[in-house]
Wavefront OBJ file of the C-alpha trace (Angstrom):
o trace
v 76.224 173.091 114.156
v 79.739 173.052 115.503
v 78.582 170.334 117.927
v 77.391 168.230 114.700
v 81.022 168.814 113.103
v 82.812 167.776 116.521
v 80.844 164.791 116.965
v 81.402 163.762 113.133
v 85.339 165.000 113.480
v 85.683 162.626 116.731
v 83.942 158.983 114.677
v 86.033 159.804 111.808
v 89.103 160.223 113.861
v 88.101 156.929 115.356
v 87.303 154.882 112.480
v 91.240 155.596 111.172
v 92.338 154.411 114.547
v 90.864 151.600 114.384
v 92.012 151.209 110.606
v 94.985 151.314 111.762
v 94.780 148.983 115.015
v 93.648 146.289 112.542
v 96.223 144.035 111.544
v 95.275 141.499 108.986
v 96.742 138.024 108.483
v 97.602 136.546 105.305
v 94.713 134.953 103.296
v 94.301 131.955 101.449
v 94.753 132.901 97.419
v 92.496 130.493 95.420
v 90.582 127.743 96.333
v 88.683 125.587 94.025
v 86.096 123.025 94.372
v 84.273 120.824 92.903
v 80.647 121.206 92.195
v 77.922 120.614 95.053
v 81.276 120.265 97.436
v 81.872 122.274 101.052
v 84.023 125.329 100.636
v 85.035 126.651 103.613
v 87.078 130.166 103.274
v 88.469 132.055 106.840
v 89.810 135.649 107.068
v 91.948 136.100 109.996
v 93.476 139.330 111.721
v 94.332 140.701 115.022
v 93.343 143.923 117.213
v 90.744 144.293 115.604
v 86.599 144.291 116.363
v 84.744 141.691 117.714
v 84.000 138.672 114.974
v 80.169 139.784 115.129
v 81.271 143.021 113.290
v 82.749 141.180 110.617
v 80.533 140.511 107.412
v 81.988 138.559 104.143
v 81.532 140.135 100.865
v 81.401 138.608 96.940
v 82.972 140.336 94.203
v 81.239 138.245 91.456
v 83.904 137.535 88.458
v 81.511 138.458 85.906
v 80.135 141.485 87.044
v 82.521 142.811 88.923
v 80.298 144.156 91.653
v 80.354 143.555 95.519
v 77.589 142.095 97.845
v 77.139 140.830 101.132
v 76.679 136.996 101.304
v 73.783 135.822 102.486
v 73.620 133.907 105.102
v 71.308 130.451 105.342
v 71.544 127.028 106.287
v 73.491 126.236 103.392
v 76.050 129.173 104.107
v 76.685 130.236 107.420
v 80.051 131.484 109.333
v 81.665 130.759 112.206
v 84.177 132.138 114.685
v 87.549 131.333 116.527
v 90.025 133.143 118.851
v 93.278 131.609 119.508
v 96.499 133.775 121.070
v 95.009 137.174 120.583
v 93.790 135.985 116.680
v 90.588 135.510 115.864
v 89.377 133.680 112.628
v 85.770 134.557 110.782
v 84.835 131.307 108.573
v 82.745 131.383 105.694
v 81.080 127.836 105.032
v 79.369 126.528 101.769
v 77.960 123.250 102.046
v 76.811 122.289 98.500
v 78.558 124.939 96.288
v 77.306 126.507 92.895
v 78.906 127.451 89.884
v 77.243 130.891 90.810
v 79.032 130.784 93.581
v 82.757 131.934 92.366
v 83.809 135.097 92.848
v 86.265 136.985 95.271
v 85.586 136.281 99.001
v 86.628 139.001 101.536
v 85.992 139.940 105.229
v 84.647 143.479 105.476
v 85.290 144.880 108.983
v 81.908 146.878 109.499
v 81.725 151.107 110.108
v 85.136 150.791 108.269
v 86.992 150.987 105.038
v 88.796 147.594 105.659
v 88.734 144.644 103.379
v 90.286 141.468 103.936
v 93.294 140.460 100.786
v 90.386 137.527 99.864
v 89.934 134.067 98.251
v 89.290 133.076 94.873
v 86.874 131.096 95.308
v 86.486 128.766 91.771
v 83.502 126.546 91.636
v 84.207 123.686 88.660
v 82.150 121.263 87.519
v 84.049 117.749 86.726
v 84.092 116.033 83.216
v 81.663 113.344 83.001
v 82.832 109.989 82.335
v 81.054 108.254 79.051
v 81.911 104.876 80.467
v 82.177 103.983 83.873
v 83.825 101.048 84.152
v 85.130 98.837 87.426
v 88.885 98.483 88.374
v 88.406 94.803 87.625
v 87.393 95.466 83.962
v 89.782 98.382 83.517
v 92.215 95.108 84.049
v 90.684 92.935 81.447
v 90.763 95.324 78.778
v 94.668 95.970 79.736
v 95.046 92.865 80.214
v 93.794 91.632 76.186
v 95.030 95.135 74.620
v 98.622 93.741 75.820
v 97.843 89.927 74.294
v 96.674 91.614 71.075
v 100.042 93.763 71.406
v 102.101 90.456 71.616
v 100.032 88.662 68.947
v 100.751 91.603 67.004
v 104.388 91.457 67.241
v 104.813 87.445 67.140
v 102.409 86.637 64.321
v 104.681 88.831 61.413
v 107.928 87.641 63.162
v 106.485 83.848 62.793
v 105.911 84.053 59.162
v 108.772 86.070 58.208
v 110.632 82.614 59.589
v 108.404 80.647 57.854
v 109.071 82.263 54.981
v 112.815 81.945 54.997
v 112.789 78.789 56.044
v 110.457 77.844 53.037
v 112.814 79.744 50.565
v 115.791 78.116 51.638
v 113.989 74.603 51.104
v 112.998 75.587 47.505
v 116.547 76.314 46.882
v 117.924 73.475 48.160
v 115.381 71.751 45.784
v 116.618 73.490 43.163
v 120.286 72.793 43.541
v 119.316 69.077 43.758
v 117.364 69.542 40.314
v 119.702 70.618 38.643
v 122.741 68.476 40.017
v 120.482 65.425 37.917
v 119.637 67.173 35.174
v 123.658 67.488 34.821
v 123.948 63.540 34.523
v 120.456 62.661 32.962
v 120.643 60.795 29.558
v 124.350 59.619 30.580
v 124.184 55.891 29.902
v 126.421 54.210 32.695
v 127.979 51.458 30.262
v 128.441 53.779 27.597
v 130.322 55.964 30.051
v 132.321 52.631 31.333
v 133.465 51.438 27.899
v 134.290 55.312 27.103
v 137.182 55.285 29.996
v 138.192 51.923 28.829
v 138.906 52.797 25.353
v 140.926 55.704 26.664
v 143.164 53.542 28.892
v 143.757 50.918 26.269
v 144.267 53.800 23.431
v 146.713 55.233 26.387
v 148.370 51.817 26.841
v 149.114 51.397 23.561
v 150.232 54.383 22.493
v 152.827 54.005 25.291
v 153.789 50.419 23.676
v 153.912 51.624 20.468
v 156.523 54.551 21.586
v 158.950 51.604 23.279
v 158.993 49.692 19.934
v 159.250 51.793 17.365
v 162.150 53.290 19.505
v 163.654 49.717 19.600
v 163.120 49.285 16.117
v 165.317 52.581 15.328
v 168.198 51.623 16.916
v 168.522 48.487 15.375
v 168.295 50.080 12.156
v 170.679 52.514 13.461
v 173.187 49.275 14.348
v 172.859 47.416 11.186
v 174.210 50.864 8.991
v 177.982 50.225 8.095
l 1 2 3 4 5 6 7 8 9 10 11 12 13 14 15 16 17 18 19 20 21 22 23 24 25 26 27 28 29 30 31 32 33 34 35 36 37 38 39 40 41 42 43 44 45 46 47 48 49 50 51 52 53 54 55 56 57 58 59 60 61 62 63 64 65 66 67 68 69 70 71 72 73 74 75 76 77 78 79 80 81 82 83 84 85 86 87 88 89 90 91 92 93 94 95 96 97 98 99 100 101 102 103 104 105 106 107 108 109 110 111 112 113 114 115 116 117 118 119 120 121 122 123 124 125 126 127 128 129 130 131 132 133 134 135 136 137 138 139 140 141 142 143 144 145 146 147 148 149 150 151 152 153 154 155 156 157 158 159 160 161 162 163 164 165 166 167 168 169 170 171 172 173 174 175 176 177 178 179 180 181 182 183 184 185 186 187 188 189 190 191 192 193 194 195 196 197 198 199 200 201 202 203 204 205 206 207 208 209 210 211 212 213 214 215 216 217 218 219 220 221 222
């Protein structure tokens, strides 16, 4: 029995050690990607075990619960060691929306879990009309004559307007300018002046005699 309790004493001892040996490098956050896209997440640390001891886990969003990921042709991992780092690589091919959830290296025969990637699986609005560049043009292209017709047309026959109102008045002024002289009979307007020159005239003659004919009057008194 004590033998049992050594051997146990002496795996625990060495799991913390190697808890502790492990030195994890920063992970990507969130990742997101579009539906039926690759994902590929990594998880990379230093002295720590041998990539083959490493398996990735899924904390589904929903659920909230952690499983392994299983492995196929669609979703495999790979490895890399570079400068005393080595790199575990998770790889989607076609992702599902199933498919997001929390992503994290578990180092096996310990408690050690990578920090993770979201991993968010979206699915991209569908276009009603899909239309070419060239006719994504065309309708710009007529949207900004309509825009201009739109703006010249009211502006056109605003002026027109105006310039019709002003002629109307003119009219008007003209109109009324004859109606002034109409029923005016030239030679009755002729022999009008003349009879006030003559009755001028004379009244003028009349003022130089009747003066003359005062002094004489004036002359002849003893």
């Amino acid at each position: 029995m004590g033998v049992f309790q050594f051997f146990v004493l002496c795996s625990l001892m060495g799991s913390v050690a190697s808890n502790k040996d492990i030195l994890l490098e920063p992970d990507r956050p969130f990742l997101r990607v579009r539906l039926f896209d690759r994902a590929e997440l990594e998880c990379c640390y230093k002295n720590g075990p041998a990539n083959t001891n490493v398996t990735w886990v899924n904390r589904f969003s929903y659920t909230g619960q952690m499983y392994p990921v299983n492995l196929s042709e669609e979703v495999f991992q790979n490895y890399s060691k570079s400068n005393g780092k080595q790199c575990v690589f998770l790889i989607l091919k076609n992702v599902k929306l199933t498919d997001t959830g929390m992503y994290q290296c578990h180092f096996n025969n310990t408690k050690v879990y990578s920090h993770g990637t979201y991993l968010q699986v979206f699915k991209p609005i569908e276009k009603t009309i899909n239309l070419s560049e060239s006719t994504k043009n065309k309708i710009l292209t007529a949207e900004g004559v309509l825009l201009l017709l739109c703006v010249v047309i009211p502006s056109a026959s605003l002026l027109f307007k105006s310039k019709k109102q002003n002629k109307l008045e003119m009219k008007k002024m003209k109109q009324e300018e004859e109606n002034i002289y109409q029923g005016l009979n030239l030679e009755d307007c002729c022999s009008t002046y003349d009879q006030i020159e003559r009755s001028q005239g004379q009244s003028q003659y009349q003022d130089v005699c009747t003066a003359m004919e005062e002094k004489e009057e004036i002359l002849e008194k003893p």
